[in-house]
C-alpha positions as CSV (number, residue, x, y, z in Angstrom):
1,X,-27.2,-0.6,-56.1
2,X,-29.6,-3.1,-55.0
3,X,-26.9,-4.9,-52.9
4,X,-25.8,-2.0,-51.1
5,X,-28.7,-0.9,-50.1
6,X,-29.5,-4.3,-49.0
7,X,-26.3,-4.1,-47.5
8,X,-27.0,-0.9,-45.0
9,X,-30.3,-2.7,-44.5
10,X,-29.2,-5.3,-42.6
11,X,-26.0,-3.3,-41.3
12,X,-26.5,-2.4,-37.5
13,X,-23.7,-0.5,-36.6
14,X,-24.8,3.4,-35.4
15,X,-27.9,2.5,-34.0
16,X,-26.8,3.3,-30.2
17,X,-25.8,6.6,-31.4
18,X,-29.3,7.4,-32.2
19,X,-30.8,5.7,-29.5
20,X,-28.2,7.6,-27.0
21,X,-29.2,11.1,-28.7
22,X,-32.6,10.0,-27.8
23,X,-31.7,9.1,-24.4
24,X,-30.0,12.4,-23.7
25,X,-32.4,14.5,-24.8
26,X,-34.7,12.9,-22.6
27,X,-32.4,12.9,-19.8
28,X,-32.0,16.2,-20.2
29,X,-35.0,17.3,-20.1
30,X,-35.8,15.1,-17.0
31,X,-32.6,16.8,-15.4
32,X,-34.0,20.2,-16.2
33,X,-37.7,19.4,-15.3
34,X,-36.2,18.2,-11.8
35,X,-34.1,21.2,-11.6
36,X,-36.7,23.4,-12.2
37,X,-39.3,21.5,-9.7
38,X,-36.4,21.5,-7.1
39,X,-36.1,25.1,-7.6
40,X,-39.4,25.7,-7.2
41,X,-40.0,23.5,-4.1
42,X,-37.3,25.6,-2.3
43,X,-38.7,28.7,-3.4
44,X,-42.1,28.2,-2.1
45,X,-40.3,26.8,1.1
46,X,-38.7,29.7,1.3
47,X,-41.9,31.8,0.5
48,X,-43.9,29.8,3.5
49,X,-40.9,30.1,5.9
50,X,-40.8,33.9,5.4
51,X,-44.8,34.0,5.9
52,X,-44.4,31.6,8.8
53,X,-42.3,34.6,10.3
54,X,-44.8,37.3,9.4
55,X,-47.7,35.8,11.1
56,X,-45.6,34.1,13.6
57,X,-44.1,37.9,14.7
58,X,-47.6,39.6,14.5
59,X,-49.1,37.0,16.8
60,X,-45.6,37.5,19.2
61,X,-46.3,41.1,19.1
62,X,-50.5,40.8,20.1
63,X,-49.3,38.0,23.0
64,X,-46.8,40.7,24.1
65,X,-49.6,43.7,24.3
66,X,-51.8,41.8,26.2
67,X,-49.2,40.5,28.8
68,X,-48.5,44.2,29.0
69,X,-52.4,44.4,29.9
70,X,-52.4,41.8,32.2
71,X,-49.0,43.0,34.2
72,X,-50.9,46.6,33.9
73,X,-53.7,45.4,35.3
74,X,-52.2,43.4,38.0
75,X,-50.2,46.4,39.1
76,X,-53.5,48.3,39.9
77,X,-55.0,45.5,41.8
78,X,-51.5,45.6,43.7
79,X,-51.9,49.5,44.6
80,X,-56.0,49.3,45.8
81,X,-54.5,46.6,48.1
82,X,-51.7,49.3,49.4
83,X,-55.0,51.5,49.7
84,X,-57.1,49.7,51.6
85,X,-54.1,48.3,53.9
86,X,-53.5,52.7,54.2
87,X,-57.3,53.2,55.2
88,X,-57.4,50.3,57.7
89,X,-54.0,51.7,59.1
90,X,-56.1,55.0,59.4
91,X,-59.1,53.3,61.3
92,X,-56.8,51.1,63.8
93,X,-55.0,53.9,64.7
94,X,-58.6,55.8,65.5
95,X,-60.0,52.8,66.7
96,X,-56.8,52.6,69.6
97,X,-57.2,56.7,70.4
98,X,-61.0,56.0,71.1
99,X,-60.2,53.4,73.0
100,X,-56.8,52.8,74.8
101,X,-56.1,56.4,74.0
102,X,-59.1,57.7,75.7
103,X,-58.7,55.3,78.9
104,X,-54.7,56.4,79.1
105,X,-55.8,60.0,78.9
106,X,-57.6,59.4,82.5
107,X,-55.2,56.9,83.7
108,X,-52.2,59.1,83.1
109,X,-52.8,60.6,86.6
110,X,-52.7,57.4,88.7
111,X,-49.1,58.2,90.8
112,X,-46.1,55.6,90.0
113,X,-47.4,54.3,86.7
114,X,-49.6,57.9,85.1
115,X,-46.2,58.4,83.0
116,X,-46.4,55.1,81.4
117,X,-50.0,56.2,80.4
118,X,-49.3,59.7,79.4
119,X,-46.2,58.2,76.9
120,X,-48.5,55.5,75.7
121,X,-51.4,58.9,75.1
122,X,-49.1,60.8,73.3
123,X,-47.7,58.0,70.9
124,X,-51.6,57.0,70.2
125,X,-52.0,60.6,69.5
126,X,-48.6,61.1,67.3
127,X,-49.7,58.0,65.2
128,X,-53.0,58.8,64.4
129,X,-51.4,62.1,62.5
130,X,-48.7,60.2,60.8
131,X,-50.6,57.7,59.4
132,X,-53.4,60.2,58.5
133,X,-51.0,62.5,56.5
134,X,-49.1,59.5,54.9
135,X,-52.7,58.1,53.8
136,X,-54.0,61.3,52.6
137,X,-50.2,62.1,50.3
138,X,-49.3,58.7,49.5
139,X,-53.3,57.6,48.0
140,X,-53.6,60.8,45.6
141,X,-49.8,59.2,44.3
142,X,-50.8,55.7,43.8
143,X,-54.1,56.9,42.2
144,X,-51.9,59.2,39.8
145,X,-50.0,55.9,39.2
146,X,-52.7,54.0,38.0
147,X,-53.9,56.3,35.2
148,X,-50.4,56.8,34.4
149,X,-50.6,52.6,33.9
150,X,-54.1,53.1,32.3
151,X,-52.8,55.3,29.8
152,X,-49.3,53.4,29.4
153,X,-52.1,50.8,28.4
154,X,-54.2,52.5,25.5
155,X,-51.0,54.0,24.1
156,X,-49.8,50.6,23.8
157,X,-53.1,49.1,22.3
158,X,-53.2,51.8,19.6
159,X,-49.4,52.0,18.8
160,X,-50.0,47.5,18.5
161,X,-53.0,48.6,16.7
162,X,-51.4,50.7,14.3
163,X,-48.7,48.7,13.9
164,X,-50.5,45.8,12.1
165,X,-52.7,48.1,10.3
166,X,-49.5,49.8,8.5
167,X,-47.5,46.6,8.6
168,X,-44.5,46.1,6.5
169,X,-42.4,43.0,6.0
170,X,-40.6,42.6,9.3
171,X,-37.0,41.9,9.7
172,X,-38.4,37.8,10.0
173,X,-39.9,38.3,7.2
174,X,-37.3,40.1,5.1
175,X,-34.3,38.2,6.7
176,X,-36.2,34.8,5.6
177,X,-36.7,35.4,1.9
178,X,-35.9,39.0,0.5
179,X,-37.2,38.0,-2.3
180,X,-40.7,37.5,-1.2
181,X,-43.2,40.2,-1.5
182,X,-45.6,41.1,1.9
183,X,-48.5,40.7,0.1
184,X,-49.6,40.9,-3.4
185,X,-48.2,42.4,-6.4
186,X,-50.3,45.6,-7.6
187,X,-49.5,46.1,-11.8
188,X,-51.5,44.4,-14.4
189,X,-54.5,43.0,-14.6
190,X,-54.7,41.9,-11.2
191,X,-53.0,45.2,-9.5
192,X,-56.5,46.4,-8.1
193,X,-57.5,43.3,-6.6
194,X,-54.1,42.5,-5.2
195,X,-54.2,46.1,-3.3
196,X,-57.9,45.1,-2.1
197,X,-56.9,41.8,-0.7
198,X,-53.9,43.2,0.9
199,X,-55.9,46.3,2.7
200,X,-58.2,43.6,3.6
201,X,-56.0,41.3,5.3
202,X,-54.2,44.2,7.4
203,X,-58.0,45.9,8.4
204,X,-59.2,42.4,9.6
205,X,-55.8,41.1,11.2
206,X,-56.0,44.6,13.3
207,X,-59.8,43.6,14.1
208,X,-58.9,40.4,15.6
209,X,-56.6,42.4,17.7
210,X,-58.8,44.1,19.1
211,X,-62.1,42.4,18.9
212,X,-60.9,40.3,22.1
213,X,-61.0,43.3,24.8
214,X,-64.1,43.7,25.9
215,X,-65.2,47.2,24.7
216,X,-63.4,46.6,21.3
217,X,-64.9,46.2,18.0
218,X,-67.0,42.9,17.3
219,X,-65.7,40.7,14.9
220,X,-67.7,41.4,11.8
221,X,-67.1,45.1,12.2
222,X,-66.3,46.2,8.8
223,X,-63.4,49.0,10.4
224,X,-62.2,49.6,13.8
225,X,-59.4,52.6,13.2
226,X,-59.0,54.3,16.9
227,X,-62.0,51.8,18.1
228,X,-60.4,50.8,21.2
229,X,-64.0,51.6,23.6
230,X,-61.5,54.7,25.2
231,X,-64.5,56.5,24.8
232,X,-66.3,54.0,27.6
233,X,-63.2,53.3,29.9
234,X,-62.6,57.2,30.4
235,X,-65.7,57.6,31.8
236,X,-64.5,56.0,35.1
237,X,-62.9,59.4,35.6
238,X,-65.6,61.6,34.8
239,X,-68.9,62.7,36.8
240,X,-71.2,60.3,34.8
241,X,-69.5,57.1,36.5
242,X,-72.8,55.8,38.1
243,X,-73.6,52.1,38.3
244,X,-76.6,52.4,36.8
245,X,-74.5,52.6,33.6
246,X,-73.7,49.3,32.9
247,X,-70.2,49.5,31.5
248,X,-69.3,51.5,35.0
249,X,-70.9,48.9,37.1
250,X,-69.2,46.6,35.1
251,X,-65.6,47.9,35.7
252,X,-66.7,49.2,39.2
253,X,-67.9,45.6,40.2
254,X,-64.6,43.3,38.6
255,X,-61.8,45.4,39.8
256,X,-63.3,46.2,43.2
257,X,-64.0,43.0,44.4
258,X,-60.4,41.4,42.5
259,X,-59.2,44.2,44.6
260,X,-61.2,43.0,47.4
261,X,-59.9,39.3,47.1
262,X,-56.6,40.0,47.7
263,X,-56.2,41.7,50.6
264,X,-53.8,40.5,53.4
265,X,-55.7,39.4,56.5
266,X,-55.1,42.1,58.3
267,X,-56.3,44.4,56.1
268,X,-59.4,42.2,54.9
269,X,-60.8,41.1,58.7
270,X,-57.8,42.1,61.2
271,X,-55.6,39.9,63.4
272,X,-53.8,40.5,66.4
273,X,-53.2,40.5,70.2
274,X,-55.9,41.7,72.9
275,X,-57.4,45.2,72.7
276,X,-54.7,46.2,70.4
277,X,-55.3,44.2,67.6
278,X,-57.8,44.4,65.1
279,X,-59.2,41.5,65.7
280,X,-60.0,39.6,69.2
281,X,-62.9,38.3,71.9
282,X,-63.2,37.8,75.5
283,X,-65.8,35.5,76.8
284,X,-66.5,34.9,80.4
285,X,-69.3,32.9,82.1
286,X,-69.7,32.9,85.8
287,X,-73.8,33.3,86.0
288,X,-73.2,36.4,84.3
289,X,-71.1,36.4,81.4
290,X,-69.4,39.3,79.5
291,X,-68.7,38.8,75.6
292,X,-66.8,41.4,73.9
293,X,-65.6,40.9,70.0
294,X,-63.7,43.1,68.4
295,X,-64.2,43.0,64.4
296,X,-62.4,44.8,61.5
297,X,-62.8,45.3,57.7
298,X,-61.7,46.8,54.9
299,X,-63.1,47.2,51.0
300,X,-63.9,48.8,48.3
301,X,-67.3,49.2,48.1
302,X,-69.9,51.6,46.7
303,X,-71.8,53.4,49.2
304,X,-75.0,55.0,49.7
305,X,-75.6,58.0,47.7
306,X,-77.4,59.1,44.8
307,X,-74.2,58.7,43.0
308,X,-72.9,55.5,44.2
309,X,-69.6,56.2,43.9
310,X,-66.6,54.2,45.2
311,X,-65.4,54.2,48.4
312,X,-62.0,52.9,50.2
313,X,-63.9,51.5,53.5
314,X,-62.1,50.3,56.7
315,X,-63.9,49.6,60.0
316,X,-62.6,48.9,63.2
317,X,-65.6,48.0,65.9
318,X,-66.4,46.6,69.4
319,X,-69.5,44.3,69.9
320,X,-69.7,43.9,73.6
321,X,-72.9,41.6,75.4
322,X,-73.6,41.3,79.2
323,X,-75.6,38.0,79.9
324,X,-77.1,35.9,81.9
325,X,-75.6,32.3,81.3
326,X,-76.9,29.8,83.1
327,X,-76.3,26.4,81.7
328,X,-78.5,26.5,77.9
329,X,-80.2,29.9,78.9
330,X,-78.9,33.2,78.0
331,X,-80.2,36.3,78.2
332,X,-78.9,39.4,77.0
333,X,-79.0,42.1,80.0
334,X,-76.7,44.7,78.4
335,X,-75.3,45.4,75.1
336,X,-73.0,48.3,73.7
337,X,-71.5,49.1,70.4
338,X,-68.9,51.2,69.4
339,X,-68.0,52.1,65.3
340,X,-65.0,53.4,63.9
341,X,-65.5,54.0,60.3
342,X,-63.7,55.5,57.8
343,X,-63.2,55.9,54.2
344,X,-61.8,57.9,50.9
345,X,-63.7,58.9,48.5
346,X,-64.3,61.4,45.6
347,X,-66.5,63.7,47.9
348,X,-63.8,64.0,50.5
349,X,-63.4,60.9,52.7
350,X,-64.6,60.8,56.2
351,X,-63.7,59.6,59.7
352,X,-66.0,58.3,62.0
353,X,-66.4,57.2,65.6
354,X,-69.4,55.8,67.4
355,X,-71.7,58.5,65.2
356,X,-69.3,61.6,65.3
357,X,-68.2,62.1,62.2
358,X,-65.9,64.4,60.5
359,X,-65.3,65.3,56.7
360,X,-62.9,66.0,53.5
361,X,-60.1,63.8,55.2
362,X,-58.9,61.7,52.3
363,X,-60.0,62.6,49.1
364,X,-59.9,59.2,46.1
365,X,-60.7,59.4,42.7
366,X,-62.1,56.4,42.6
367,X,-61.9,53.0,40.1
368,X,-58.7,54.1,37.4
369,X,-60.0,53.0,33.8
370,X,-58.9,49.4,33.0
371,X,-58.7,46.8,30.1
372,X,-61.0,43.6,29.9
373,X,-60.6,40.5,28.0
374,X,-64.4,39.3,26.9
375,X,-63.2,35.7,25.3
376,X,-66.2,34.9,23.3
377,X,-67.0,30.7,23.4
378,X,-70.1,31.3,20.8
379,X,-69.2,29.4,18.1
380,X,-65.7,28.9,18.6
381,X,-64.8,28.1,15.1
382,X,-66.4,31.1,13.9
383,X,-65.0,33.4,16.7
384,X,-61.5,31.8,16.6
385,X,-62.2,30.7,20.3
386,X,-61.5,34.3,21.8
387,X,-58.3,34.3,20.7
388,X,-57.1,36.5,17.4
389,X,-55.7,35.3,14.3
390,X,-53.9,37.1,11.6
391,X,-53.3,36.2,8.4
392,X,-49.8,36.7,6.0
393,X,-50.1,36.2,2.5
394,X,-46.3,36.4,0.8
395,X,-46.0,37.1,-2.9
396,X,-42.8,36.3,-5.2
397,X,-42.3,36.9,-8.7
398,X,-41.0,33.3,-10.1
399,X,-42.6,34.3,-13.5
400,X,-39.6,36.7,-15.3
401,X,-37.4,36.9,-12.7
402,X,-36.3,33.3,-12.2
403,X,-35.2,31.9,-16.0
404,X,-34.8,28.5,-14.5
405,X,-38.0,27.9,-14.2
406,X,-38.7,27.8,-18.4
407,X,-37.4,25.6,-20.8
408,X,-37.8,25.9,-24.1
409,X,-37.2,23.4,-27.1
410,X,-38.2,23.0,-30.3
411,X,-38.5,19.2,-29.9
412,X,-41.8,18.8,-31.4
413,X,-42.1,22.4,-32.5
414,X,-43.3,23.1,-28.9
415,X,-42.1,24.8,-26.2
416,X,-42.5,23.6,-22.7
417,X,-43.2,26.2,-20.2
418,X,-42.4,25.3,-16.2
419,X,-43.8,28.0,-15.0
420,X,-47.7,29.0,-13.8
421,X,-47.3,32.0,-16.7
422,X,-49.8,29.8,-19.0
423,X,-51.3,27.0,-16.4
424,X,-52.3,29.5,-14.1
425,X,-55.1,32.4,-14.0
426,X,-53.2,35.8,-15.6
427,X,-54.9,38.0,-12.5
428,X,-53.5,35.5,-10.0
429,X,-50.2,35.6,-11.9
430,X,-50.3,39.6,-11.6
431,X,-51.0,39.6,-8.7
432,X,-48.5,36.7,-7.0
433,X,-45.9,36.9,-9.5
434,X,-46.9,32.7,-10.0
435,X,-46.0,31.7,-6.5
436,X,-48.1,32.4,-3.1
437,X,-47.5,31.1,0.5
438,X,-50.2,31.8,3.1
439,X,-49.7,31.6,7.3
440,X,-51.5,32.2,10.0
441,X,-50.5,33.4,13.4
442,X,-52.4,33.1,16.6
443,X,-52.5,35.0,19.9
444,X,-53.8,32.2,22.8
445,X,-54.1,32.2,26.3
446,X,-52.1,29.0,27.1
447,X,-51.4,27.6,31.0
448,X,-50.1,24.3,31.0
449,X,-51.3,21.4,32.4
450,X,-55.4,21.3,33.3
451,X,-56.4,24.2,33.7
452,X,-59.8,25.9,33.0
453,X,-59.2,29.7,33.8
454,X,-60.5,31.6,31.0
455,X,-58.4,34.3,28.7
456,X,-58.1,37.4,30.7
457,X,-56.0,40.2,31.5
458,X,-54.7,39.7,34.6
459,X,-52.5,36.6,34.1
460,X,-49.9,37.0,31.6
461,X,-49.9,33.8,30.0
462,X,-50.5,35.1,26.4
463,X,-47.9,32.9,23.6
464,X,-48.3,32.6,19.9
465,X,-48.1,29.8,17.5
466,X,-49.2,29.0,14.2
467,X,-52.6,28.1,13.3
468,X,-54.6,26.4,11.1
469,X,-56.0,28.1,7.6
470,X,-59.4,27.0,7.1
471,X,-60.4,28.6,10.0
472,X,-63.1,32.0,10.0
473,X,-62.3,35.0,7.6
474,X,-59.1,33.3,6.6
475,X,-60.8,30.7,5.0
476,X,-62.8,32.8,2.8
477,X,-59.4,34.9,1.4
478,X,-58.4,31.6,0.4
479,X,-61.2,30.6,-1.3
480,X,-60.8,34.1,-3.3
481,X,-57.3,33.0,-4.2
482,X,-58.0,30.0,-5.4
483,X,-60.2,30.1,-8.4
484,X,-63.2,32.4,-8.0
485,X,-61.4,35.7,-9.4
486,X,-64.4,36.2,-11.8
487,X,-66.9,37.7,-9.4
488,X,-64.6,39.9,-6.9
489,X,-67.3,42.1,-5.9
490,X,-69.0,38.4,-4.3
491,X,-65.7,38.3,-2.9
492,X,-65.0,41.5,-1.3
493,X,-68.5,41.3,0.6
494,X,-68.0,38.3,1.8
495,X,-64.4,38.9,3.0
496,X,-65.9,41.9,4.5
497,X,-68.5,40.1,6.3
498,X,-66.0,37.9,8.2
């Protein structure tokens, strides 16, 4: 007995077959751990990618609105051009039947050349009407156009605005990972917080929307459904547009003189050949000298009334000096000016010449409603430097639904768990499933190259691209996700407060 057991003592054979069942089991569960982590890797890729989209696609959508603004916009600086190009047509043409008209009216009768005079009378005459009735029915149209545009404008902003209020997984989202949730899960323990977090990330992401125009909601504003500042920009069309409102003088003052800086240079300070152009001089000096200038301009303006309302202004006059010039001394003998005015307005419109003036010619509504960018540069960080953010939190359930990720063994009487299901917080498992991916997207006003203009709406250069986390509001959701589940009503007020 002794000897055999002495025997198997010292025997070695079988010993790799225990050390291989060893080996394998460990491999095995190496193979599964990597399995499991590769799985999971791929799934939170996936997860990201499909947030990526989310945010990426809000941010696409907020770039596209505002380009819409700026195109908008652009259009109505376009048509006060047309305008003002109308009046000045008006006032040339009255300015030339003052003046050439009125001396052809008397030369007409000279013999051998009176028909020449009497054709070029008549033509004066049949222009003045034609481009008096085109002004008065082709302003009242371009004006309609521009609340047509003005309105094509809020619809827009509230339908955007509404849109990433109600937002559902879009088809980036959906085509990226239809297995990950927009949002949070809402059963269990963490069902009510989940549904919190989520209302608050689609109330602030529509916020940032609109916290960039300039009568939108600030920032911090706790809800801004319908907040758009309508209620301000209508008032452009109503009686109580005065600029000693503010906001009126405000939109009054940008879009007029924009308006104003655009104009063609005929319309803005006239051009053209002698005495029938807008704008010309004679100057002669033989001991007595004659200077004549003839001056021209055109712009929106506000004049004066109790009111102040806006005016389309054009001007067509004749400056005209008799002097003595005699070397360095000059002395003015003679002098004679002559005004053509006129101008549309909401009280009528008038037409003017030298101090005879007639009324309710061309009737203008005045300034159409518009939207403002105000890009706020106090404290960037804080304010996302005037450009919105939103932020896209995506959910999947990697918990019951994915049996991969758990491994269970008796090897120790133990059972090793891969999933978060017991290494993470049960609310955040509730409410994530045990996997979360977080993006944001970013609306900016981007021109390549150096540049310095600052965001507006009247060059559409609005893009998206991602951005980073730790940045404003966002920053606080994520320190609510991460660990400080215990106190959500600290959490709520300070996500509220972002």
């Amino acid at each position: 007995m002794f000897r055999l057991i002495r025997k198997m003592r010292r025997d070695e054979r079988g010993q790799a077959m225990i050390i291989g069942a060893i080996a394998m089991l460990i491999l095995a569960v190496m193979v599964m751990t990597s399995v499991s982590i590769g799985h999971g890797v791929y799934s939170k890729i996936k997860a990201q990618d499909a947030a990526d989209a989310q945010s990426y696609s809000i941010a696409v959508t907020q770039a596209r609105t505002y380009n819409f603004l700026a195109y908008t916009n652009r259009a109505m600086v376009v048509h006060y051009s047309a305008m003002l190009t109308l009046m000045s047509y008006v006032s040339h043409a009255l300015y030339l039947q003052k003046t050439v008209g009125t001396a052809a009216k008397y030369l007409k009768y000279i013999p051998a050349i009176g028909a020449i005079f009497a054709a070029i009378e008549q033509a004066i005459d049949a222009w003045v009407k034609i481009v008096d009735i085109l002004t008065q029915t082709i302003i009242p149209v371009i004006t309609f156009i521009n609340i047509g545009l003005w309105l094509a404008q809020e619809a827009l902003l509230m339908s955007t605005y509404m849109d990433i209020y109600n937002a559902q997984a879009s088809e980036p989202f959906k085509g990226t990972d239809p297995k990950a949730k927009y949002g949070f899960f809402t059963s269990g323990q963490g069902g009510q917080l989940g549904q919190d977090l989520f209302d608050i990330m689609k109330e602030t992401n529509a916020t940032n929307f609109l916290h960039v125009l300039d009568d939108g909601p600030s920032s911090n504003a706790p809800s801004a459904i319908g907040d758009t500042g309508l209620k301000d920009r209508k008032k452009l069309l109503s009686n109580s547009n005065t600029l000693s409102d503010p906001n009126m003088a405000k939109y009054r003052l940008l879009m007029g003189n924009i308006a104003n800086s655009v104009r063609k240079k005929w319309t803005a300070e006239g051009e053209g050949p002698l005495l029938i152009g807008r704008r010309w001089s004679i100057n002669v000096c033989l001991g007595v000298g004659i200077n004549i200038n003839k001056v021209a301009d055109s712009q929106i303006k506000s004049f004066e009334s109790e009111e102040r309302r806006d005016e389309l202004f054009a001007s067509d006059d004749i400056r005209m000096r008799v002097q003595v010039c005699l070397g360095p001394i000059k002395k003015t003998l003679f002098k004679f000016d002559y005004k053509v005015r006129v101008a549309a307005n909401k009280d009528g419109g008038f037409h003017e010449a030298n101090g005879s003036k007639s009324d309710d010619h061309h009737n203008w509504q005045g300034i159409t409603p518009f939207i403002l960018a105000d890009p706020s540069y106090y404290s960037p960080w804080t304010y996302h430097f005037g450009y919105p953010c939103n932020v896209v939190f995506a959910s999947k359930n990697v918990i019951e639904a994915r049996k991969v990720f758990q491994l269970k063994t008796k090897f120790m009487e133990g059972e090793l768990d891969m999933t978060q299901k017991e290494t993470g917080d049960q609310i955040f498992a509730d409410m994530t499933g045990g996997m979360l991916a977080m993006s944001v997207g970013r609306a900016l006003y981007h021109r390549p190259g150096d540049w310095k203009e600052e965001p507006n709406f009247y060059n559409p250069l609005w893009t998206a691209r991602l951005a980073p986390i730790s940045t404003h509001w966002e920053k606080q959701l994520v320190d609510a996700m991460v660990g400080v589940m215990d106190d959500w009503d600290t959490i709520q007020r300070s996500s509220l407060n972002y």
